[in-house]
N, C-alpha and C positions, 0 to 999 in steps of 0.2 A: 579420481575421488568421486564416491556415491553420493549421493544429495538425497536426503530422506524428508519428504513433506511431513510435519511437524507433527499436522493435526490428522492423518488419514493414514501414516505409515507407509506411504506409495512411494516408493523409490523413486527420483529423476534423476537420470544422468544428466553429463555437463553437455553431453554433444545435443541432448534434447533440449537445453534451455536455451544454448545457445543460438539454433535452428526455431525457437518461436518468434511470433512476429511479437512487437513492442505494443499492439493495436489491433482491438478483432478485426478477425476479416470480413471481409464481404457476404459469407454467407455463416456469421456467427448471428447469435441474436442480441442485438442492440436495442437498447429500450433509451428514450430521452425523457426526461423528466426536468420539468426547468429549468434549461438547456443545459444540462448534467447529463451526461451516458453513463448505461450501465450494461451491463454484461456477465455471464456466467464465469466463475474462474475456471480455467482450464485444466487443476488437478495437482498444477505447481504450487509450491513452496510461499506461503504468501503471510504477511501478519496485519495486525490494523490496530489503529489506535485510535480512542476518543478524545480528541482536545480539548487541553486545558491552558487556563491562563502559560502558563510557563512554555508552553508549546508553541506558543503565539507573540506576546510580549509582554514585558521590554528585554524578555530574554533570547525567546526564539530559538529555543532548543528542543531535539527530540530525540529520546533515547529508544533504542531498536529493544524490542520485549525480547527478553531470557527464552522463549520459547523459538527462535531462530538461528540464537547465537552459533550452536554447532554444524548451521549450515555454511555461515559468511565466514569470510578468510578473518585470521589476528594477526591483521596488518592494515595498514590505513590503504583505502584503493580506489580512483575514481569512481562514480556511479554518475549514475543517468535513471531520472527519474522521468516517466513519458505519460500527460496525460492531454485528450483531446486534440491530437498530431501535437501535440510540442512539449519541449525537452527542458528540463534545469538538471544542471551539471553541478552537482557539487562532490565531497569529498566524505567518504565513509571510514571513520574511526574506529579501528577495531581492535587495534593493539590494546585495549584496558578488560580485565576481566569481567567484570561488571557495567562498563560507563562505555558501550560501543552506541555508539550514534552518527547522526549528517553533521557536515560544518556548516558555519552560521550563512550558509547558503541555502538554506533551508526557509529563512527568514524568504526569500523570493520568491520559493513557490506559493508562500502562506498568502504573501500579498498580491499575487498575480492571479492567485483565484480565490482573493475573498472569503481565506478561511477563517470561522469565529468557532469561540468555546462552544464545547457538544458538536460538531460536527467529526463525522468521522471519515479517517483513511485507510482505506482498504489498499496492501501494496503488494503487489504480486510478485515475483520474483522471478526476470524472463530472459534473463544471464548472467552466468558466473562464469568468468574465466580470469587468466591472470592478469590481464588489463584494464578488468571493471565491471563493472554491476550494475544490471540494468532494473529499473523495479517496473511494473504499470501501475498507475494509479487509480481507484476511484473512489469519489468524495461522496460523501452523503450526508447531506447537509440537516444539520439539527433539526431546522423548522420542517416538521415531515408535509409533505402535498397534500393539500383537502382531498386527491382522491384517493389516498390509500388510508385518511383518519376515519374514517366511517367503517370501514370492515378491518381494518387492523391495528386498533387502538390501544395493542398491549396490556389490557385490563387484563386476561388470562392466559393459558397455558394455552385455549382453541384460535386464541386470535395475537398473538404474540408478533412483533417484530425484533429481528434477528438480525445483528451486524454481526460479521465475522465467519 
């Protein structure tokens, strides 16, 4: 089965997702921002979302955007989500036509790195196979860093910040 990034139209096959690393490499570019990594995506298949109360609590749920759906299986299947070398394991619902999403294993990664409303998740997608689904992660946290609010303060089109 073809795997087609959503937003670029670039085809990925299965044996390329599953051959990439979980974590850039050594001679990717890595940027730290308080104490946050960041990184270029690699071309793969990836979606993101901006939190909201519901995403967070007392529900802690999060629905994978429509705009992915005909890459991930419709069937429920492990996943592994990897950010900053470490892993949370939960379970991806896929059997519902509309309502695929993580199980309330989700709630762990929210709390183990401190995610609040307006911050965003960038999730890359870095294996599909029939044993599970690997995403990579990276957060961008709502309160933007004094040094990128002075020249990219989103007032216009010349100075715009871009999630996604």
């Amino acid at each position: 089965m073809d795997i087609s990034e959503s937003s670029k139209g670039k085809e990925v096959g299965n044996a390329e997702l599953e051959d990439s690393q979980p974590q850039p490499t050594s001679n990717s570019i890595v940027i730290e921002v308080g104490g946050d990594e960041f990184w270029p995506l690699s071309g793969k298949p990836y979606f993101e979302i901006i939190l909201l109360k519901t995403h967070l609590h007392p529900l802690y749920q999060i629905g994978i955007p429509s705009k992915i759906h005909s890459l991930l299986p419709s069937r429920d299947i492990p996943t592994v989500i990897s950010y900053k070398g470490m892993e949370w394991k939960m379970i991806y619902y896929g059997k519902g036509q509309y309502r695929k999403r993580f199980d309330s294993s989700w709630k762990t990664f929210v709390i183990d790195n401190n995610l609040k409303i307006g911050d965003a998740c960038v999730f890359e997608l870095t294996e599909l196979s029939e044993e599970k689904l690997r995403f990579r992660a990276q957060i961008l946290r709502g309160d933007i860093p004094s040094q990128f609010q002075d020249s990219e303060n989103g007032e216009s089109a010349d100075t715009a910040i871009f999630i996604g």
